[in-house]
N, C-alpha and C positions, 0 to 999 in steps of 0.2 A: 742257731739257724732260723728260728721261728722270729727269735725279735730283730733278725735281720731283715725278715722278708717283710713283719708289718712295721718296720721303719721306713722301708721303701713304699709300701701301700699307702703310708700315714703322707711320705713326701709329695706322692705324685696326687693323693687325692686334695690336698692342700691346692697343689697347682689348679686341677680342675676346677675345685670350689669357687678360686679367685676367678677364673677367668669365664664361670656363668654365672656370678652372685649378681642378682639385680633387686638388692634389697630396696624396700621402701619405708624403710623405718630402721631403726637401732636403739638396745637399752640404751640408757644412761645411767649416769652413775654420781649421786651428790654422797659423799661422806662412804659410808657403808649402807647406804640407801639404794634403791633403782629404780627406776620407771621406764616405760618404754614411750618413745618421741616419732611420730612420725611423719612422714616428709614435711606435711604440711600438718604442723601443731594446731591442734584444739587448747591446749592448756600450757603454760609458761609453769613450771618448775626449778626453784632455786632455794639457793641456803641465805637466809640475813642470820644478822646479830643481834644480840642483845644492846639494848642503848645502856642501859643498867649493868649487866653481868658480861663485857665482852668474850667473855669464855662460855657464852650459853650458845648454842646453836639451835637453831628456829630454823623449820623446813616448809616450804608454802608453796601452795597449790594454785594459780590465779586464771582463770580463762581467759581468752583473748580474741573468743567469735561473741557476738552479740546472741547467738541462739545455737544452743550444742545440744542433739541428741545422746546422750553418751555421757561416760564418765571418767575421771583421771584419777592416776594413783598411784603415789608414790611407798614403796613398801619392800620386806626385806623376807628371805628364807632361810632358814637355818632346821639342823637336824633333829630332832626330835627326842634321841639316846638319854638326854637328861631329864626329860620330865614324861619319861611313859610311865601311865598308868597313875599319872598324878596330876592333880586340878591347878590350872594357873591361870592367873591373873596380869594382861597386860592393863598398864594402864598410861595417861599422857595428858597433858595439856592441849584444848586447841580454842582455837580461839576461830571466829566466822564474819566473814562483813559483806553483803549483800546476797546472800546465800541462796537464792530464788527455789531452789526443788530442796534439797539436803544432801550430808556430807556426816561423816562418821568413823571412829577407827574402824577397822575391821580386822579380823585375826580367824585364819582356818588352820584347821589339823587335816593332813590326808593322808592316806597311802597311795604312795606314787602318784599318779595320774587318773587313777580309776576309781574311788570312792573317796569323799570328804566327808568323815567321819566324823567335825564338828568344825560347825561354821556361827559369826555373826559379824554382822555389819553398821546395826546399830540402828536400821533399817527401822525400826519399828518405836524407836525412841530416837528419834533423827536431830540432831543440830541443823539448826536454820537461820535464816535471815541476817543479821549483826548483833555478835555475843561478844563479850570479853571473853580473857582467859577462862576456861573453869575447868575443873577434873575429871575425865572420862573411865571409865574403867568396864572390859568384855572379863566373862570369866568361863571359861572352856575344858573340860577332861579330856585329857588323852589318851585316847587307849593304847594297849600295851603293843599293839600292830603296828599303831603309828608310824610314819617314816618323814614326815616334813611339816615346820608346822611356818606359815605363813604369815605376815601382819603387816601393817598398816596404817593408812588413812586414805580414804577417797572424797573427790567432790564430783557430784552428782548434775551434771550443766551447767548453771553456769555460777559465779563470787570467785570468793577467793577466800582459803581457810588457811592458817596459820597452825603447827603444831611440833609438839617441844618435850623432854624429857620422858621419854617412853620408857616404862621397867615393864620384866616380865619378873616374876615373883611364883612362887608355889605357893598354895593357899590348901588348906581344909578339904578333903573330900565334901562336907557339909556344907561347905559355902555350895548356893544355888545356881545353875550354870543360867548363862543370858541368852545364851545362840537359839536364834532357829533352827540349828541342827545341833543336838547335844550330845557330846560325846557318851555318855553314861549309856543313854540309849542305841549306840553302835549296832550294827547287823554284821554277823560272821561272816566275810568274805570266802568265796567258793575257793577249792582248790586250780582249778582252769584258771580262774579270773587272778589268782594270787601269782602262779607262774607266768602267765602270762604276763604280767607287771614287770617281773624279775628280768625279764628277756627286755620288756622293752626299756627299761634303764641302762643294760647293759647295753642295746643299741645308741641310748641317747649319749653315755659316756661316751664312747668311741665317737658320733658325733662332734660331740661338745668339746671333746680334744682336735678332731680336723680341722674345727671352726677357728680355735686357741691358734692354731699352729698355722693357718692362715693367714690370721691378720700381722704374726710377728716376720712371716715370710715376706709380706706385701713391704712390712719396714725395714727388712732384709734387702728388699728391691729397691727402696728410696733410697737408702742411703748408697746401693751400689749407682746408682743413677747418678748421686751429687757428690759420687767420687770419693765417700766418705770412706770407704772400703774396697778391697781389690775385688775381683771377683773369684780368686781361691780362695779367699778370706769368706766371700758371699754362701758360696757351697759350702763350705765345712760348717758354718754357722748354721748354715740350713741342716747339714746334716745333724748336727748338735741338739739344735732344737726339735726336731723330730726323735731323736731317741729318747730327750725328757719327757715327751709328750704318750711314748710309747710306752714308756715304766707309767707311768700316771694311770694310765688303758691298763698293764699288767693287776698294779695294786689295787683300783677301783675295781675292776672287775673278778677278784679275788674273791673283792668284802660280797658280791653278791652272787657269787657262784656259792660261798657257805650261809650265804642266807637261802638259796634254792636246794640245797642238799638238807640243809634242817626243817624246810618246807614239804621236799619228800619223805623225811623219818615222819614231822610230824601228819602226814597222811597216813601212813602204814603205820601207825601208835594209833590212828581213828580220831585224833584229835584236830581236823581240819574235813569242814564240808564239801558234798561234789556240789556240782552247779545246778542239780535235778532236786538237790535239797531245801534250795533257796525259793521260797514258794512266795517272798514279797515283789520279785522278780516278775519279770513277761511284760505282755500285753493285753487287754483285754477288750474289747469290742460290745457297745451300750447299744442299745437304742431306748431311750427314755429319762427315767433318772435311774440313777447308780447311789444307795444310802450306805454302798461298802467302803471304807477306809482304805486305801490305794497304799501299797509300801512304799519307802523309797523311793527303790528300782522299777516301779509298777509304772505301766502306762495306760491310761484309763482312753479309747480312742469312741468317743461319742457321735454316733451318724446323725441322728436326731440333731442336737445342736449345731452340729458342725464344728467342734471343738476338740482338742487334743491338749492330755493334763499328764503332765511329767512329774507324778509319786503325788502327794495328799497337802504336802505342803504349797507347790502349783497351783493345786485346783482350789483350795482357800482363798489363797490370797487374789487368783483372780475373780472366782465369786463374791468376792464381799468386797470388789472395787467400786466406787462412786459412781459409775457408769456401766452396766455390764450391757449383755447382746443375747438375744435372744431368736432361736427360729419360731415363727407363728404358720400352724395349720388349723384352719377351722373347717367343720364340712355339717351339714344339716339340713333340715328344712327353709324351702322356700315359698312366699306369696306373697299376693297383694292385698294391701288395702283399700276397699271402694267404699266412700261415704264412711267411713268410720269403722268398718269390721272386714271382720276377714269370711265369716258364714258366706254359705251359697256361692264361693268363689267359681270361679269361672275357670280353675286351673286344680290339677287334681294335688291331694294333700300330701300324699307318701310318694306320687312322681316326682316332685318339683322340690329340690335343692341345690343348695349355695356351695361354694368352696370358698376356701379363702386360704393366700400361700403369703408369706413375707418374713421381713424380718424388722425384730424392732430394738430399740434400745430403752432401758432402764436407769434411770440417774435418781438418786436420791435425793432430796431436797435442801436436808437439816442435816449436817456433819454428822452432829452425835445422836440422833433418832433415825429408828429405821420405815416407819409409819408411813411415811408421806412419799409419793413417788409418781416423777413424769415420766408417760409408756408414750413413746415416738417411733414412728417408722414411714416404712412401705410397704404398701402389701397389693397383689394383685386379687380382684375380688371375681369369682363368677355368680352367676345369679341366673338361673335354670329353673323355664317355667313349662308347663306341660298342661295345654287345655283340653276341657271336656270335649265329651260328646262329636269327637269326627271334626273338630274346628281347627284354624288355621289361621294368622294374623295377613289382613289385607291392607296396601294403601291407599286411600284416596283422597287427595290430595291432603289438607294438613292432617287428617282424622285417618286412624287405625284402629282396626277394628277384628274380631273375631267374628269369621262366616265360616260356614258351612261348607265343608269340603267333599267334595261330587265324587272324590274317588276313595274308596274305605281304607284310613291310615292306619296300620301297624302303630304308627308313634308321631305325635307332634309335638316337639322341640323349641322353645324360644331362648336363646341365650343373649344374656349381657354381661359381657368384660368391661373391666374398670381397674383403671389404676388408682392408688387414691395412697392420701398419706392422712392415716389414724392418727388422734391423740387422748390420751385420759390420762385421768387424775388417777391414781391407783394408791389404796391402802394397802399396806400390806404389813399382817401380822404376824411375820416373823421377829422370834426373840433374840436380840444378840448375843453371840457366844464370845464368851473369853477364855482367851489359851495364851499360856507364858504371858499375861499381864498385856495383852493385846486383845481389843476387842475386835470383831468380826461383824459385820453388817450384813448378811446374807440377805438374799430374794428369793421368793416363788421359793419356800422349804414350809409355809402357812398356809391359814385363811388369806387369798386376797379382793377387793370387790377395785373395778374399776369401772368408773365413768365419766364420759367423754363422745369425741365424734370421730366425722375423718370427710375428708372433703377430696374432690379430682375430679379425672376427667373418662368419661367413657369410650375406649377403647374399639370396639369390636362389638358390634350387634349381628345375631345370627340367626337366619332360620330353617330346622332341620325337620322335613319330611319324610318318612319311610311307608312306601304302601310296596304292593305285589302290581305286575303289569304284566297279565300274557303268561303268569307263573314266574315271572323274573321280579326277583328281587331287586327294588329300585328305591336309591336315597337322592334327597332333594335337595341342596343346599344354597340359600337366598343368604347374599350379604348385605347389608345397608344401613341407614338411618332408621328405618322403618317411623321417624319421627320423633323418636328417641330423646331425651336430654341428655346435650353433651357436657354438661356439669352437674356432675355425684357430689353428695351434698347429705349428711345424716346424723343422726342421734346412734350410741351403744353403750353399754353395758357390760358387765360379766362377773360373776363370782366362782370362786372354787379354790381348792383347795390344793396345792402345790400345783402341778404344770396343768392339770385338767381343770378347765373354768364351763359353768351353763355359759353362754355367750348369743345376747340378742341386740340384734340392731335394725334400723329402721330408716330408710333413706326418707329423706324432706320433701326431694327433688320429686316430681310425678314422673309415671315411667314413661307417658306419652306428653311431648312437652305440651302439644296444642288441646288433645282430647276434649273434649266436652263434660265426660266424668273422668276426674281423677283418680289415679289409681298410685299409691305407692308399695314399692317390695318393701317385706320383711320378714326375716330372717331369724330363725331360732336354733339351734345346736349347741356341739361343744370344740370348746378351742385349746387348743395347747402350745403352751410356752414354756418350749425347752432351753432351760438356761444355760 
C-alpha cells in the first residue's frame, strides 16, 4: 500500500514539476563528463580528437565573451567507498592557449553538502597564458567520513584550455597533500550537522528521482502527441516508470536511513561530537586587529575595517592580495603656522584639533617584494581651531581677522572641512610568510613610514560661538567663506607600527587666502589603518 501511494505522489508530482519548471540553464553531459550551460553561455564546451590517437578523447573548455567575470567547468562526481581513508592522486594532461587570468585541475572530497574536507584547484600554482601539453597532478586524503569526491578542470575568464587522460590512482599516506584544504587535517563534524546532512540527501534523492521521472514523462507526452503511441499505452508507461523510480527512492533511501541509525549508535558509543563542542565554529565580532587564527567554520566579523572573513584561509588570501583597502581614522592636535612657528599662537593648544575619516587603498609595487607601496584614497579632513583670549574671527572685506568679542564666550570655534584625496609612498616592513609553498605578501602586520600629500578642495567653513545671554544659553553658528582657500593643498607623513601610526601633516595652502600674514594649519596625532 505504501509504494502505491508514493508512486502516485512520484506521478502527479512529476506532472506539477513540468508544468512550473522555468529553468534557465541545464547540465550537460560530454562523455561521463558534466558541466552546467546556461541560457546564455559564457563558455563553449566540447569533446575533439586526437589527430594522432583517434581513440584519445580531448575535452575543452573555450570562452566566447570578450570579458567573463566567472569561471567554467567541466567535471565529474563519484562515491567516495573506495578510497576512504586513503591518499589519492588525480592526475591529467592539459594544455592552455591565451589563458589571461588561470585555469587548473581541480578535485574536492566532501561530506554531503555541508563541509569539504579537502579541496584544491591548483589556484596557487595556476596554468596560464599558452602552454603545450604537460602533466598536472593534485594529491588529496580522504577521510574516512567522506561521501563524495569531486574533479575536474576549470578556466578562470577568459582562453581556452584543452585536457586529456585523467587517472585517479591511490598513492602513500607520505606523499604530501597539495590542497588548500587538507584532508589529514579534517575537523570532526558535529552530530546535528551530520543528521542533518543525512535528511537532507534523503530529501534530494526523492528529488532527484521527481526530476528523472519528469523529463521521461515530458517524452512520454511527445511521442503521444506525434502518435507514436496510444494514449493507454502513454499511462501505463507512465505508470511503469514511476514505480522504477519509486524502488530507486525505496533502495537509495535504505543506504541512508543505515548510515543515520550507525550515526545514532555512534553517538550513544561517545564516538561522535554535539555542536557545543565545536569551538572552531561561530562568529566573532573585532574591532581593531584580530592576531587569533580563525577555524574553518569561524567567521571573523571586523567593524573597524568593515570587512567580513569566512575561516583563516579567507582572510589570507585577501590580505596579501596586490591591492587591499583599508578604513583610515586620524584624530589630534590642531594649529597654525605664522611666519615659521607655531609659539605664541593665537589658538589654544589642547582645544584645537583635527579629525580625519576615509578610506584608502593599498597596492604593492614589485610582485615579489613587499617593501614598497602606493597608499591612495579619500578621506574627509576636519580642522578645528579655538582662539585665545575672548576672540572671534571677523570679515572685512578680503582680510580676516581675530577681534575681540564684547560679549564673554563660553567657547569660540573655527571649523574647516575638506575633502581631499591623500597619496604616499609607504614602506612597509612586513616579512613575507610562506604556507603550502605559497608565499603571502601581507600589509600593516610591521614597521611602516609613509610619505607623501593629498590635495582638494574645501568643503564647509564654520563659525561656532557659545556665550550665556539673560542666563540663557546661546550657540552661534556663522557659515561662509570667511576668505578661506578653496583649494587644500599639503605635505604628510606617518610612521608606526601595525594599524597605529604618529601621523603629521601640513597643509601649503594659507588658511586665509588674501591675509596680509600667513598662516598655515598643521596637524599632529595618531592614525589608524585598519586593514
Amino acid at each position: 500500500m505504501q509504494k502505491i501511494i508514493l508512486i502516485t505522489v512520484l506521478f502527479l508530482s512529476a506532472i506539477l514539476i513540468k508544468a512550473n519548471a522555468q529553468e534557465k540553464g541545464a547540465y550537460k553531459d560530454i562523455l561521463d563528463w558534466t558541466y552546467w550551460q546556461p541560457v546564455s553561455p559564457k563558455y563553449e564546451m566540447s569533446l575533439e580528437k586526437s589527430s594522432e590517437l583517434k581513440e584519445e578523447n580531448i575535452l575543452t573548455i573555450r570562452s566566447v565573451k570578450s570579458k567573463i567575470n566567472g569561471f567554467g567547468t567541466i567535471m565529474k562526481t563519484i562515491k567516495s567507498d573506495l578510497y576512504l581513508g586513503k591518499t589519492i592522486k588525480m592526475s591529467g594532461y592539459v594544455r592552455c592557449e591565451n589563458v589571461k587570468s588561470w585555469s587548473g585541475l581541480w578535485m574536492r572530497v566532501d561530506y554531503y553538502d555541508v563541509a569539504v574536507f579537502a579541496f584544491d584547484n591548483m589556484r596557487r600554482r595556476p596554468i596560464k597564458g599558452t602552454k603545450d601539453w604537460a602533466k598536472y597532478e593534485i594529491v588529496l586524503h580522504v577521510p574516512a567520513e567522506a561521501t563524495a569526491i569531486t574533479y575536474g578542470i576549470l578556466l578562470n575568464e577568459t582562453g581556452q584550455v584543452w585536457f586529456k587522460n585523467v587517472v585517479l590512482e591511490v598513492v602513500e599516506d607520505t606523499v604530501e597533500e597539495t590542497g588548500q584544504i587538507k584532508g589529514q587535517d579534517h575537523k570532526s563534524i558535529a552530530f546535528e550537522t551530520r543528521a542533518k546532512a543525512i535528511g537532507n540527501e534523503i530529501k534530494s534523492i526523492t528529488s532527484s528521482e521527481k526530476n528523472a521521472l519528469k523529463k521521461e514523462i515530458e517524452q512520454i507526452d511527445k511521442d503521444l502527441d506525434n502518435k507514436v503511441i496510444t494514449e493507454e499505452q502513454a499511462d501505463d508507461l507512465k505508470l511503469k516508470k514511476a514505480a522504477v523510480h519509486a524502488a530507486n527512492i525505496d533502495s537509495k533511501v535504505s543506504v541512508q536511513e543505515e548510515k543515520l541509525n550507525q550515526l545514532v549508535q555512534d553517538k550513544v558509543d561517545g564516538k561522535v561530537q554535539d555542536a557545543k563542542d565545536n569551538k572552531r565554529g561561530g562568529r566573532m565580532v573585532i574591532f581593531g586587529t584580530n592576531s587569533e587564527e580563525l577555524g574553518p567554520n569561524q567567521t571573523e566579523i571586523n567593524i573597524s575595517s568593515m570587512k567580513v572573513y569566512n575561516g583563516q584561509e579567507d582572510k589570507e588570501e585577501r590580505q596579501s592580495k596586490r591591492t587591499t583597502s583599508q578604513f583610515v581614522f586620524a584624530a589630534g592636535l590642531n594649529n597654525v603656522i605664522t611666519d615659521g612657528e607655531v609659539k605664541d599662537s593665537d589658538f589654544r593648544y589642547l582645544g584645537s584639533h583635527f579629525y580625519e575619516i576615509g578610506v584608502s587603498y593599498n597596492s604593492r609595487l614589485f610582485n615579489n617584494s613587499n617593501l614598497l607601496h602606493a597608499k591612495y584614497g579619500l578621506s574627509v579632513m576636519y580642522n578645528n581651531l579655538r582662539p585665545t583670549n575672548n576672540r572671534s574671527f571677523e570679515v572685512n572685506g578680503n582680510q580676516t581677522s581675530l577681534t575681540l568679542n564684547p560679549i564673554e564666550l563660553n567657547d569660540s570655534r573655527f571649523r574647516n572641512v575638506s575633502l581631499v584625496f591623500p597619496l604616499h609612498l609607504e614602506f612597509d616592513f612586513t616579512k613575507p610568510e610562506v604556507k603550502n609553498d605559497k608565499t603571502y605578501f601581507k600589509s600593516h602586520q610591521s614597521v611602516r613610514v609613509g610619505l607623501g600629500g593629498y590635495a582638494g578642495i574645501n568643503v564647509k567653513t564654520k563659525q561656532i560661538l557659545q556665550y550665556e545671554n539673560s542666563d540663557l544659553k546661546s550657540t552661534e553658528k556663522t557659515k561662509g567663506d570667511f576668505n578661506t582657500s578653496d583649494f587644500v593643498y599639503g605635505l604628510s607623513t606617518y610612521i608606526g607600527y601595525k594599524a597605529t601610526s604618529l601621523y603629521l601633516k601640513y597643509d601649503l595652502n594659507p588658511l586665509f587666502e588674501d591675509n596680509t600674514v600667513k598662516q598655515n594649519n598643521v596637524s599632529l596625532g595618531l592614525r589608524f589603518d585598519f586593514n
